[in-house]
N, C-alpha and C positions, 0 to 999 in steps of 0.2 A: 577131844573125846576120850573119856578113859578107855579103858582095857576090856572090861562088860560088857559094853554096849554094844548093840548092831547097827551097823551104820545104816543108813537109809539114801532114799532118793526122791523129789518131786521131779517129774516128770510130765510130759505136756505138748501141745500145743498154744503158741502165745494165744490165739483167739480158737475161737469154738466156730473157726469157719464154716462148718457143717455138720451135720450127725454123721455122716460116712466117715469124714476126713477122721472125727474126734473118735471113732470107734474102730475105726483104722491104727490110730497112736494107742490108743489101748491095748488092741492085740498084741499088737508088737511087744511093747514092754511087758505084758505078763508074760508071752512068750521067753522073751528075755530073761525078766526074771527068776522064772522057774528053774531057767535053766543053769544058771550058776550054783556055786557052794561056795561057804555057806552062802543059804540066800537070803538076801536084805530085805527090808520091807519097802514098799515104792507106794506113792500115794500120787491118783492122774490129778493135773493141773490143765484148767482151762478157763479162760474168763468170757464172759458173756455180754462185756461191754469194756472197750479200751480208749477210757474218759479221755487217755493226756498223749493227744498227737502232735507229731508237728501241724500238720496240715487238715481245715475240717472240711476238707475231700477225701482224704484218708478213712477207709474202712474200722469201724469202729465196734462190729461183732452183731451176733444176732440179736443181742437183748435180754433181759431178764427173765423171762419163762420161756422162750424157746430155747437157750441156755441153761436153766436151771432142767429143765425134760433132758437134756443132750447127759448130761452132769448124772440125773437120778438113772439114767438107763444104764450109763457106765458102772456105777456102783455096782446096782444088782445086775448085771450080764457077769463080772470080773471079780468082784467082793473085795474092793480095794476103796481104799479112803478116798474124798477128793476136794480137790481146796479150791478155791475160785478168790477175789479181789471184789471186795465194796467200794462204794465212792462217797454212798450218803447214808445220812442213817435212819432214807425212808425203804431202804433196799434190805438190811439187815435181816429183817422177822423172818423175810419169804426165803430167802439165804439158807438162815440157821434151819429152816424147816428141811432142807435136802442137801445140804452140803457140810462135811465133817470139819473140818476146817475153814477160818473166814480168815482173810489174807488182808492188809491194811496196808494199800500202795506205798511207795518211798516218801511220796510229794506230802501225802495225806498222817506223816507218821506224828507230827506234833499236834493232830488237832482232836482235842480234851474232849469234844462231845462224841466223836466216831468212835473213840478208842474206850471209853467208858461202856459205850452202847454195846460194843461186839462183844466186848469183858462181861459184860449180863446175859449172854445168849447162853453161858454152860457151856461153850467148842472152845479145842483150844484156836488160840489164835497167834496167827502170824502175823509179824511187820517189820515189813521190809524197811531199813534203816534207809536216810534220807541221802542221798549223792551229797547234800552240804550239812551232815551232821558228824561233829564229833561223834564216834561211836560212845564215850562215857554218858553222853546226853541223852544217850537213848532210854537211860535207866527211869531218866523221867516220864518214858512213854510205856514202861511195862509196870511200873508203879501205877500209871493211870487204869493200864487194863485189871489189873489185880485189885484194883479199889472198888470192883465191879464184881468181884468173886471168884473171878476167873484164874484155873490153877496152873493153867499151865501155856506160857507164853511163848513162841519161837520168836526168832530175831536172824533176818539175813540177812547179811551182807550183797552191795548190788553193784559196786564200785562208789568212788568218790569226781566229783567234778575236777577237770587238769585243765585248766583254762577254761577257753569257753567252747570246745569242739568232743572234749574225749574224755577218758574215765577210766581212772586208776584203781586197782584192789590194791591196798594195806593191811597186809595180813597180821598184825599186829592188832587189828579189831576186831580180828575172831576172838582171841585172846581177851579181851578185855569187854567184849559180851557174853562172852561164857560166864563172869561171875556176877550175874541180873539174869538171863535169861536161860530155858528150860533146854532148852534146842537152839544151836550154834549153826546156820545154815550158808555154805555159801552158792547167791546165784552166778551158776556160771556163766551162762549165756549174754543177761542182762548189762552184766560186768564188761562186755567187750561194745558195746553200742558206743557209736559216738553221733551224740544226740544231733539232730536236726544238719547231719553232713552230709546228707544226698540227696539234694534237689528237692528240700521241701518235706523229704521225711527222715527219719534215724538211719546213718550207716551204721557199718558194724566191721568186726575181723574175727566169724568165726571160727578160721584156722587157728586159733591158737586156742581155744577152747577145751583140746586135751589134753594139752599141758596144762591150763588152769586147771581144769579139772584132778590131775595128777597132785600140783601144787598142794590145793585143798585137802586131798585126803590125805595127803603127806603130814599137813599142818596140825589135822586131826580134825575138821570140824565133823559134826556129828549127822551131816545128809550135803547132801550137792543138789539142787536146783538146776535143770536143765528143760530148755528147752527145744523140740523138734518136731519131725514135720517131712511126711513122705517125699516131698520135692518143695525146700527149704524157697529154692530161687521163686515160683509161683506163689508163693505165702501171702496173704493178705494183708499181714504185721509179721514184722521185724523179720520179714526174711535176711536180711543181711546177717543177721546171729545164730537165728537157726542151725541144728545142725538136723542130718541126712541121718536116716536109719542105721547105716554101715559104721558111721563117725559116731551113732551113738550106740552103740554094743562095744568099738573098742574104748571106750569113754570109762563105761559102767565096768568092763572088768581090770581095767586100765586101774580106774579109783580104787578097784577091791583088792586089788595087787598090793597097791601103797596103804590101804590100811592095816591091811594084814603086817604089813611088813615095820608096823609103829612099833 
């Protein structure tokens, strides 16, 4: 992140468990962020269907328009952006119609007809780099969105696959998305999951999450991706990552510290 810029945050609940839950993680963080200097710009994340489980017993959110309602209300209650994840690209239209941002899952980030379709909405759009992608490869999927019109791409980082249980960050692909894409994000939460390690769904270690988090602004990327959740252990999805209100305020001034200090 150069020197200019203000760093930013996505911010969230992994699923849109409920209007309350989700309008709950909102307060908070405006709260939050009001409250620092300088203050960042934060945009709420929430998805409203979570395609790629371990298990299809696994709670999978409330769906497309009771999701996309939860999404338009946060907006205008907060007047903060909000980005949400497509899966197909018969979800896209009703998407762009209420949400500022359209987010292109890690699994979904090489496929040519999703990434064409969001790139024509006019929003920017995010895509999450693949757990088994070279990050240089990624250049071939912000080229796709941009052949659609679209000007302005983010690219996060979410870990890399380490076998077949856990998930490493190399920070050396923030670096080398930074020169293809618009926005250099790192997820931090996502990044600690270690996929399908507990009993049929995702574990996780989100204790070390503020160090990642630290890491990252250290590095310079230009927003952190976090997610949390008034009482992470009850969570519907990825409680194991989540982090608790208290872990996310020392997070967020924790990160501002270390970019301040580039």
């Amino acid at each position: 992140m150069s020197k200019d810029k203000t760093p930013f945050f996505i911010i969230g609940p992994c699923s849109l468990e409920s209007r309350d839950i989700s309008l709950n993680v909102a307060e908070f963080v405006q709260k939050l962020i009001d409250s620092v200097h300088p203050r960042p710009e934060w945009v709420f994340k929430g998805s409203f269907l979570k395609d790629n489980r371990t298990s299809h017993d696994s709670y999978r959110g409330p769906g497309l328009e009771k999701g996309l309602r939860i999404l338009e209300e946060i907006s205008d209650t907060f007047g903060v952006r909000t980005l949400t994840d497509i899966h197909n690209q018969q979800q896209i239209a009703s998407v762009a119609q209420v949400v500022s941002i359209l987010q292109v899952p890690a699994f979904l980030c090489r496929q040519t007809s999703i990434l064409e379709a969001v790139g024509g909405t006019g929003k920017p759009v995010n895509i999450k780099k693949g757990q088994f992608m070279n990050p240089l490869n990624m250049k071939g999927s912000v080229n796709k969105v941009r052949s659609s019109g679209c000007d302005e791409v983010w690219l996060t980082e979410r870990g890399t696959f380490f076998g077949y249980g856990d998930l490493v960050v190399d920070f050396r692909s923030l670096s080398v998305m930074r020169e293809f894409g618009d926005k250099v994000i790192l997820d931090v939460t996502h990044s600690l999951q270690r996929p399908g390690a507990a009993d049929g769904q995702s574990g996780g270690c989100s204790e070390y999450a503020p160090d990642l988090a630290r890491a990252g602004a250290a590095w310079g990327v230009d927003g952190l991706f976090i997610e949390t959740h008034p009482d992470p252990q009850s969570a519907l999805s990825d409680s194991a990552t989540m982090v608790d209100f208290s872990t996310l305020e020392f997070m967020v001034t924790e990160a501002l510290r270390h970019w301040e200090g580039r």
